[in-house]
DRENPA-685401 format. One record per atom (N, C-alpha, C): atom name; x, y, z. Coordinates in nm, 2 decimals, padded with zeros to 4 digits. Layout:
BEGIN
@atome = CA&xx = X&yy = Y&zz = Z
...
This chain:
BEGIN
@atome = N&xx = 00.08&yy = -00.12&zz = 00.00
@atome = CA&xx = 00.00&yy = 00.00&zz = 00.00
@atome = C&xx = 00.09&yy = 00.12&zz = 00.00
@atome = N&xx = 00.04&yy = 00.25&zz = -00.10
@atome = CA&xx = 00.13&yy = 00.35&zz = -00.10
@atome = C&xx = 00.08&yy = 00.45&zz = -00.06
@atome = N&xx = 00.08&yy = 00.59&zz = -00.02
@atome = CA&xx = -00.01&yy = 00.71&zz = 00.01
@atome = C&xx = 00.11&yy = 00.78&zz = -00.01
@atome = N&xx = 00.06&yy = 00.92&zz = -00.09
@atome = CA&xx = 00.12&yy = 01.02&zz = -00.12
@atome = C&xx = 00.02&yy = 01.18&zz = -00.07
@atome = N&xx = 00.16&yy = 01.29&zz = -00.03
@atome = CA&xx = 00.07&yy = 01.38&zz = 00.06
@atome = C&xx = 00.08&yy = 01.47&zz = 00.02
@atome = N&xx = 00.12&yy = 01.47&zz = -00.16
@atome = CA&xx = 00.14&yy = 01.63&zz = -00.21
@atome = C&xx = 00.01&yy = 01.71&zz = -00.18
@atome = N&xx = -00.10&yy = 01.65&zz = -00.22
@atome = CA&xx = -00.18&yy = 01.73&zz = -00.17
@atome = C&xx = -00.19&yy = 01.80&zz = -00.06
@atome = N&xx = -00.14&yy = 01.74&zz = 00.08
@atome = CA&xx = -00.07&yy = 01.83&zz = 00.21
@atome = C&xx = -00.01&yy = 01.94&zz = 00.15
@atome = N&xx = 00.12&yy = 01.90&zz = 00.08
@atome = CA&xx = 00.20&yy = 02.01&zz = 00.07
@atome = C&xx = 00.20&yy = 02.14&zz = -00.02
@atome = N&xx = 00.08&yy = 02.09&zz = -00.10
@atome = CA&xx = 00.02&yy = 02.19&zz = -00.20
@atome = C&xx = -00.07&yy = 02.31&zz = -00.17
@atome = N&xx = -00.16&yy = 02.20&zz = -00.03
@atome = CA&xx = -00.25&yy = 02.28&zz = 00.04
@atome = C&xx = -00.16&yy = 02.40&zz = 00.14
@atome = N&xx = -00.06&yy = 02.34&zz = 00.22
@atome = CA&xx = 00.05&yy = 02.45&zz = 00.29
@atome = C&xx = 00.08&yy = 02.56&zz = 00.19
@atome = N&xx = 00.12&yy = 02.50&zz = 00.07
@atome = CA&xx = 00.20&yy = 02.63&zz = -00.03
@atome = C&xx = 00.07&yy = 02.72&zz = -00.04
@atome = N&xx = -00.04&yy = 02.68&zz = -00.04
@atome = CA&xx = -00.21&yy = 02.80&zz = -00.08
@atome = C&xx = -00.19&yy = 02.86&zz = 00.04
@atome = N&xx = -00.21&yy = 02.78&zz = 00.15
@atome = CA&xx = -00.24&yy = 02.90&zz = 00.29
@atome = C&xx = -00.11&yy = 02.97&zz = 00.35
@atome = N&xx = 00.02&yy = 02.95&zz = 00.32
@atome = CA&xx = 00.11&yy = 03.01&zz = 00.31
@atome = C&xx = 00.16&yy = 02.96&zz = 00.50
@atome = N&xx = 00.15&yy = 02.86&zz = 00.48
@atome = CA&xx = 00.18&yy = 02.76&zz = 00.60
@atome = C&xx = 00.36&yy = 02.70&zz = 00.60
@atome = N&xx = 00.42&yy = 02.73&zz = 00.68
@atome = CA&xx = 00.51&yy = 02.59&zz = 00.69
@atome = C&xx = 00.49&yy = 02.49&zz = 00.73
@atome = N&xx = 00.57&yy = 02.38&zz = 00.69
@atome = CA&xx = 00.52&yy = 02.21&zz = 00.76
@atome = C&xx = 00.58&yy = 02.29&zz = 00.95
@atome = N&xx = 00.67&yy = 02.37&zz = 00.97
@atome = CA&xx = 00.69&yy = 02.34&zz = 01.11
@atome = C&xx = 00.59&yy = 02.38&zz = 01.19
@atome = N&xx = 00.48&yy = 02.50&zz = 01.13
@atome = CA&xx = 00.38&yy = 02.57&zz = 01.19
@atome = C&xx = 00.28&yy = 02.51&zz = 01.14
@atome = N&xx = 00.24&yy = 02.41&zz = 01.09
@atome = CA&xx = 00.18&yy = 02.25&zz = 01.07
@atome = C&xx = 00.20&yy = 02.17&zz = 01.20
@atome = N&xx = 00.31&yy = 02.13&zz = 01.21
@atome = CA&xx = 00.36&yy = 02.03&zz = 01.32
@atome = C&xx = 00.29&yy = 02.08&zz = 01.44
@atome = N&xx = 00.34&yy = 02.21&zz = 01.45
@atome = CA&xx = 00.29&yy = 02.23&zz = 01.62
@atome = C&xx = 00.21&yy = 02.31&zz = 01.61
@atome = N&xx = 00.07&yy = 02.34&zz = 01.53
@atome = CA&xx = -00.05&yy = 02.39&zz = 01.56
@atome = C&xx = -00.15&yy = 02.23&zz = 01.59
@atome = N&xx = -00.12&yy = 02.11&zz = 01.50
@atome = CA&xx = -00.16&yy = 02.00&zz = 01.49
@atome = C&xx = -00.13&yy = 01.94&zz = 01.63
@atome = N&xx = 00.01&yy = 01.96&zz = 01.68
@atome = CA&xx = 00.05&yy = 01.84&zz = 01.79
@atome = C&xx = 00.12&yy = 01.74&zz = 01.76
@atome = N&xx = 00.17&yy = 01.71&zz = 01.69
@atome = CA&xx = 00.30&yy = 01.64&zz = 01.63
@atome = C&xx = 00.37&yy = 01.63&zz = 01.61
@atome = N&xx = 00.44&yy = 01.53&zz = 01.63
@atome = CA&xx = 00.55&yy = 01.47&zz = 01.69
@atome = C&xx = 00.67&yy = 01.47&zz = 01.52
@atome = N&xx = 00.79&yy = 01.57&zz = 01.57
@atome = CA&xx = 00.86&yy = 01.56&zz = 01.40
@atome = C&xx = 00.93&yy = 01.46&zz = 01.37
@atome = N&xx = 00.87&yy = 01.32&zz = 01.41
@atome = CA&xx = 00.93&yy = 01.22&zz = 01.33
@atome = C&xx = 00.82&yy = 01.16&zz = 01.27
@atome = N&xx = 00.74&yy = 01.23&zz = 01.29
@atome = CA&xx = 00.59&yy = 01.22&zz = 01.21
@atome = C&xx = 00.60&yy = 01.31&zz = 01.13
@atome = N&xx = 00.64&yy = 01.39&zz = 01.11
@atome = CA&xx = 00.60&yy = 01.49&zz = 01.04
@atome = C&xx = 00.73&yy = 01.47&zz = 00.91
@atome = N&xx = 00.83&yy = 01.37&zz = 00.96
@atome = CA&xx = 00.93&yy = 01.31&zz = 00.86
@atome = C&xx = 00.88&yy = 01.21&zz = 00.82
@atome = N&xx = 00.83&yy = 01.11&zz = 00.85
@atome = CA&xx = 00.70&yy = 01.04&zz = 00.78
@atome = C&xx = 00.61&yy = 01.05&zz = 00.68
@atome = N&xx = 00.56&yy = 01.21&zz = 00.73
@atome = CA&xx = 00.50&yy = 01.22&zz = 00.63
@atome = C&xx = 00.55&yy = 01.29&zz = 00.52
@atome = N&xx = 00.65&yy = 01.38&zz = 00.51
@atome = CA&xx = 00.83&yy = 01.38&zz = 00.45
@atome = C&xx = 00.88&yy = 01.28&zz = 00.33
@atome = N&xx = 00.82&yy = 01.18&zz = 00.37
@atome = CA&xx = 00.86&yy = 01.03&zz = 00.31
@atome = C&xx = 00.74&yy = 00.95&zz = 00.27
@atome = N&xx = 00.63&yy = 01.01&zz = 00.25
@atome = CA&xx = 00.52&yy = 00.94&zz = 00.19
@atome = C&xx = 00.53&yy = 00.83&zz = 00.26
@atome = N&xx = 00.51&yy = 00.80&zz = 00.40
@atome = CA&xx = 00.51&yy = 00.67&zz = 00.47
@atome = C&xx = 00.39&yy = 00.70&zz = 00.51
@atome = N&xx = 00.32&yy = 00.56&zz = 00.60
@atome = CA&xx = 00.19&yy = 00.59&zz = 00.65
@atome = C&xx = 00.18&yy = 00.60&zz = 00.76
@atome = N&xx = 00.06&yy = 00.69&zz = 00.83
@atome = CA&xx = 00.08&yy = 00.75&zz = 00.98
@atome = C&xx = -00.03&yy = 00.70&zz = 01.01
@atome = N&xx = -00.08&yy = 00.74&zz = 01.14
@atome = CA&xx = -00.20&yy = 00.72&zz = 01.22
@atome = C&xx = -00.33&yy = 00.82&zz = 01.19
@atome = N&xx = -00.45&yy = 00.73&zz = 01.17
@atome = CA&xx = -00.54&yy = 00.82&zz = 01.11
@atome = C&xx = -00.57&yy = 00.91&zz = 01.24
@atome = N&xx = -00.53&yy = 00.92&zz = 01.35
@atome = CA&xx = -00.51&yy = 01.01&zz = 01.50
@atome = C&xx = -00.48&yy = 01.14&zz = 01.44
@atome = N&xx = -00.33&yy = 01.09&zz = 01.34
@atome = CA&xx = -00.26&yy = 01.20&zz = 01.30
@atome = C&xx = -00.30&yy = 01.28&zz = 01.17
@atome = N&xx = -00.36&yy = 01.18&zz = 01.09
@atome = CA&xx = -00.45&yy = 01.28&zz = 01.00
@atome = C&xx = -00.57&yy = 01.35&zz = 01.02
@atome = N&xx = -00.64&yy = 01.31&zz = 01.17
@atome = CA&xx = -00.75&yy = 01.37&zz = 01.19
@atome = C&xx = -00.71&yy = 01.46&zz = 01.27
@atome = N&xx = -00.61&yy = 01.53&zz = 01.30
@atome = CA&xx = -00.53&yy = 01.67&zz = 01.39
@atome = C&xx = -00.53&yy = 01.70&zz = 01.30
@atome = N&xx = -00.43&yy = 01.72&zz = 01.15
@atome = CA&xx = -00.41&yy = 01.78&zz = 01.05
@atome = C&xx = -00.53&yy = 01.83&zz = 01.01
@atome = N&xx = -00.65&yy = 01.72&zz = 00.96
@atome = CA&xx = -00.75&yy = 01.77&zz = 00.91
@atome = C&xx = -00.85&yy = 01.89&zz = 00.99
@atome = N&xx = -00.82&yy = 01.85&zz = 01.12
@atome = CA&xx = -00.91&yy = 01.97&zz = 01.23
@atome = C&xx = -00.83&yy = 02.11&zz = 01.18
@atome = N&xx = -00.69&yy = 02.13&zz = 01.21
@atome = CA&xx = -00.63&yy = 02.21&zz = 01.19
@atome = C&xx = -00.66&yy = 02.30&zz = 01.09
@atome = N&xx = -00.65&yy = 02.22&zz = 00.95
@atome = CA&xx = -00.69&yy = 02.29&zz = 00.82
@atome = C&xx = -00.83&yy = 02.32&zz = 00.78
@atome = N&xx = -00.93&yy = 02.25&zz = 00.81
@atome = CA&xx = -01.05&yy = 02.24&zz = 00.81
@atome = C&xx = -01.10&yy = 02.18&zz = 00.66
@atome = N&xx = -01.00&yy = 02.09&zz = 00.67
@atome = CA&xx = -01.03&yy = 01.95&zz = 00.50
@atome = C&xx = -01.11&yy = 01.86&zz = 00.56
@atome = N&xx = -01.09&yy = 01.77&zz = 00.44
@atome = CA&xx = -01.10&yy = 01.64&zz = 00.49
@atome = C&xx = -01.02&yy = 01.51&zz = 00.43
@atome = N&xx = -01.02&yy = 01.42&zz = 00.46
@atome = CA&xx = -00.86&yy = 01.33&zz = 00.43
@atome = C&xx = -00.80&yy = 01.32&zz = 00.27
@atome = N&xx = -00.91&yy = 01.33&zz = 00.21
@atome = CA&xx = -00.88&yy = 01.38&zz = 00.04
@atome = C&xx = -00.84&yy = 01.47&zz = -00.01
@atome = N&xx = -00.82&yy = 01.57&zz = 00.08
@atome = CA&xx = -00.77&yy = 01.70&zz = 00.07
@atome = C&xx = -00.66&yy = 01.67&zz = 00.15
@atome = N&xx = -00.61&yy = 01.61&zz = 00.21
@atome = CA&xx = -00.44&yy = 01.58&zz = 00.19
@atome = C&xx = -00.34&yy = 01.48&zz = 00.21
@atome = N&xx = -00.43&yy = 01.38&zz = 00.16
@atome = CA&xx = -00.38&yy = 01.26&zz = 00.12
@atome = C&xx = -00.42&yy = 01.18&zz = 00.02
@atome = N&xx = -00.38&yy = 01.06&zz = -00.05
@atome = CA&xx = -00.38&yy = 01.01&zz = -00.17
@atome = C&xx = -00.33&yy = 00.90&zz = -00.19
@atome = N&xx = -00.44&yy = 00.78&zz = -00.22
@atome = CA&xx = -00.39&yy = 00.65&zz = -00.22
@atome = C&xx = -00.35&yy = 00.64&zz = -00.36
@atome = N&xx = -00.23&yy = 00.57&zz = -00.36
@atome = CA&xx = -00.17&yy = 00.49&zz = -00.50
@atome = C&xx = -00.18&yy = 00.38&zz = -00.48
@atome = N&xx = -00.19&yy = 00.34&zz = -00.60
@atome = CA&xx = -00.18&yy = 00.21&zz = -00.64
@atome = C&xx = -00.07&yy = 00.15&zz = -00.69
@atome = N&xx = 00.03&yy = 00.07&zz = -00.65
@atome = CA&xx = 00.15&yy = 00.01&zz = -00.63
@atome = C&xx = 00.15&yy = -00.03&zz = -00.79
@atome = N&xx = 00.06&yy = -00.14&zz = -00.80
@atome = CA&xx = 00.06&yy = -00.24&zz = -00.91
@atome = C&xx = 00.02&yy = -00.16&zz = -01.05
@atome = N&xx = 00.02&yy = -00.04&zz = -01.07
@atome = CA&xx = 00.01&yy = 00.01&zz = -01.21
@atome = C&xx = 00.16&yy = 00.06&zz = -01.22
């Protein structure tokens, strides 16, 4: 399973956000926040801070791939 979070990072570059003032408005721990750095998969705990924070919802900033294409 793969997940990609440009849309995270696309949505930061619109509201004129850094990932660090991301991290600590959310509550997040920055080896999480290198995780998600690395297109690795986190805790939906931790998407649902992000998403409170921004006022999305999980499609707005994240994105399943599919491996096998």
């Amino acid at each position: 399973m793969a997940v990609s979070y440009d849309r995270l990072w696309k949505l930061l570059i619109d509201r004129k956000m850094s990932k660090v003032e991301l991290r600590k408005k959310a509550d997040i721990a920055p080896n999480t926040l290198t995780k998600l750095n690395r297109d690795e998969e986190v805790s939906m705990t931790i998407l649902c801070k992000i998403c409170h924070v921004l006022g999305t919802d999980f499609g707005d900033i994240a994105e399943y791939i599919d491996e096998d294409k």
